[in-house]
C-alpha positions in Angstrom: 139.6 59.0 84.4 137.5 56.3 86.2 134.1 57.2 85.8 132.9 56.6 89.7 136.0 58.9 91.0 134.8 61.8 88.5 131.6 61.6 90.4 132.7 61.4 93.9 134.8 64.1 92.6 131.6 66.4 91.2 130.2 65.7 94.2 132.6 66.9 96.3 133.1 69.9 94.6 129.3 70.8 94.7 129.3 70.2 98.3 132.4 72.3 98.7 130.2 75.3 96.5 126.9 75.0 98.6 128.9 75.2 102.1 130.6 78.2 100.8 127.8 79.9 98.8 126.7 83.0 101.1 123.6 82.9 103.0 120.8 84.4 101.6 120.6 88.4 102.4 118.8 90.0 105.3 115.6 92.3 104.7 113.7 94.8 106.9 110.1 95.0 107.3 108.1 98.0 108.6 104.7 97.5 109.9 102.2 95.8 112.0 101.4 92.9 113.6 98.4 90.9 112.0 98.7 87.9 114.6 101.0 86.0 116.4 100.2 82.5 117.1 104.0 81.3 118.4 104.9 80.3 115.6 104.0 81.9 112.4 103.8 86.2 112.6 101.7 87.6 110.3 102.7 91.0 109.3 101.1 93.9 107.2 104.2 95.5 105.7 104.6 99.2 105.6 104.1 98.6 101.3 100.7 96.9 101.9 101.8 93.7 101.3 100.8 90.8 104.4 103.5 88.6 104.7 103.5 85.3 106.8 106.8 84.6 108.5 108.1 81.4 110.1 110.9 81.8 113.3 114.4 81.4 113.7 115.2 79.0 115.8 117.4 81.9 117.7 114.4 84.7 117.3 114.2 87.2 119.5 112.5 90.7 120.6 113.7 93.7 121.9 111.5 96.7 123.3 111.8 100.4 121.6 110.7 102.8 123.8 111.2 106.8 124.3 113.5 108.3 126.4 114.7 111.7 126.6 116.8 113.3 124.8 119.2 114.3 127.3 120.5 110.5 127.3 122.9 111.8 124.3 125.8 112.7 125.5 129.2 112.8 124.9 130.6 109.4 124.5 127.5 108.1 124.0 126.9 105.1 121.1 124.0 105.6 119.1 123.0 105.1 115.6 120.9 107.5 113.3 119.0 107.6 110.1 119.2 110.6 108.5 118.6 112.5 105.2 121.0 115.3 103.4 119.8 118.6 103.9 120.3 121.1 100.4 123.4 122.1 101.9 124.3 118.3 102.1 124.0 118.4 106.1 122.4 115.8 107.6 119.6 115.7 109.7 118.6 113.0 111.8 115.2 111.2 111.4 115.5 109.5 114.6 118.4 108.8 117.3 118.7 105.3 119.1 121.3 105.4 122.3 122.3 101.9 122.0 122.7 100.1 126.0 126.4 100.3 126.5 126.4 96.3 126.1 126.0 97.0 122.2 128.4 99.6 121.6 129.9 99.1 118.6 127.3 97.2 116.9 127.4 98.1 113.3 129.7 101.1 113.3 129.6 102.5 110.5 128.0 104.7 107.9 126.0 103.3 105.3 123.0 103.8 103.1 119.7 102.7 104.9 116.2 101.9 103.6 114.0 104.1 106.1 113.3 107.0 103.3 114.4 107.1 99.6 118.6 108.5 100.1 118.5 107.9 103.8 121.9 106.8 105.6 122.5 105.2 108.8 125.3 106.3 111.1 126.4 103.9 114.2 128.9 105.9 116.1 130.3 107.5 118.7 129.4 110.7 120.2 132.4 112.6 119.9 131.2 116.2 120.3 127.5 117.9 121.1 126.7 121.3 120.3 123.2 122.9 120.6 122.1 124.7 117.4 119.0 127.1 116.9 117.7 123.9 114.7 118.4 121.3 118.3 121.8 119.6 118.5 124.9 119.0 116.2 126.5 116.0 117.1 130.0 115.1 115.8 129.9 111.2 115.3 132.9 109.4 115.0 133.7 106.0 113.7 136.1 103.6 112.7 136.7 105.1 109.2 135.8 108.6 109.9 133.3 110.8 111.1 130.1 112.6 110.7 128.2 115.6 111.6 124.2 115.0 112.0 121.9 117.9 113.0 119.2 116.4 115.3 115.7 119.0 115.3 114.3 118.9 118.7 111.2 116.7 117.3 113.3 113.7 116.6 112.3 110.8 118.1 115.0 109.5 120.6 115.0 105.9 121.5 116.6 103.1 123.1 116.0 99.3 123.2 115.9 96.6 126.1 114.9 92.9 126.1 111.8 92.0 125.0 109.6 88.8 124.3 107.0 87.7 122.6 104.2 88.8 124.6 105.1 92.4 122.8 103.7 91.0 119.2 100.0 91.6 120.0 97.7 92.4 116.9 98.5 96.2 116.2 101.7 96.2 117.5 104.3 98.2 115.3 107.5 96.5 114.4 110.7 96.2 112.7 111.4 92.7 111.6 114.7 91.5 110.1 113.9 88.5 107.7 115.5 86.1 105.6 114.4 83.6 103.4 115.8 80.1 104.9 114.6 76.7 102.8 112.4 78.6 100.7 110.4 80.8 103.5 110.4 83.8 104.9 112.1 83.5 108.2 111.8 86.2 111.0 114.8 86.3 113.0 114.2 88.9 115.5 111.9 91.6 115.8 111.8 95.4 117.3 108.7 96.3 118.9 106.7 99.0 120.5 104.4 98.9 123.4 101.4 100.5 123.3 101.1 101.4 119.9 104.7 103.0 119.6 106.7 102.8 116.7 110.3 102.1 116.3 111.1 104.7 114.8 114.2 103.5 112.7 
């Protein structure tokens, strides 16, 4: 074979690989703002470690805030972390209602990285039942459903748009990062105000 077409061919093929290798994964952080200068957030991760984080060029915020927990109801779409009981019930660790405008977003359940054999359940509220421990909610998915018990001293949230005023020094956040060309990127962020925590 001709030398020079055996290259453009290697080439090609290489070019081929890189547009179809997957992007690199996602990653939550759990912490606190260390500074915020518009372009770099500084953060000191839940672990201890202080990571510097460059932007997305699509980064956004959104604002966690309380709300009460009569804003579950049936039909409702919310997503919970939760941990298996002895009896291998769950019980929630939080609740988020999500704004009806993100219904749907990642239904599902699935393991989740808030506590060591946590799960995350985006649903559908398809039943509520008040138990002497709170609430039982039947969620229901695409694939199937769950039953989580929520304890009355569950944190119940919801989020709304935010901006960048929120990451003050001390703020607590949930950051979704990737690394992009080698850095850690931030590509958007779920804050508190006031010193509130997400709690998920």
């Amino acid at each position: 074979m001709n030398p020079k077409l055996l290259a453009a061919g290697l080439v090609l093929l290489c070019s081929i690989a890189l547009a179809q290798a997957p992007s690199a994964p996602t990653q939550r952080l759990r912490g606190s703002v260390k500074s915020f200068d518009g372009s770099t957030l500084v953060l000191a991760e839940r672990s201890g470690e202080v990571i510097r984080l460059a932007l997305a060029d699509d980064f956004s915020v959104s604002e966690v805030a309380a709300i009460e927990p009569a804003a579950i109801r049936a039909g409702s779409f919310i997503g919970t972390a939760a941990v298996p009981g002895a009896d291998g019930t769950l019980s929630a660790l939080e609740v988020l209602v999500f704004p009806e405008a993100a219904r749907g977003t990642g239904e599902g359940h699935y393991p989740w990285d808030l506590q060591p054999g946590s799960t995350m359940t985006n649903a559908t509220v398809a039943e509520l039942t008040a138990t002497p421990q709170g609430r039982s909610l039947r969620l229901r998915y695409k694939d199937g459903e769950k039953t989580v018990v929520v304890p009355d001293n569950v944190p119940i949230v919801t989020f709304k748009p935010g901006d960048r005023a929120l990451l003050v020094t001390g703020a607590k956040v949930v950051v979704t990062a990737q690394l992009r060309d080698g850095k850690p990127t931030a590509l958007r962020a779920l804050a508190g105000r006031g010193g509130f925590a997400p709690p998920m």
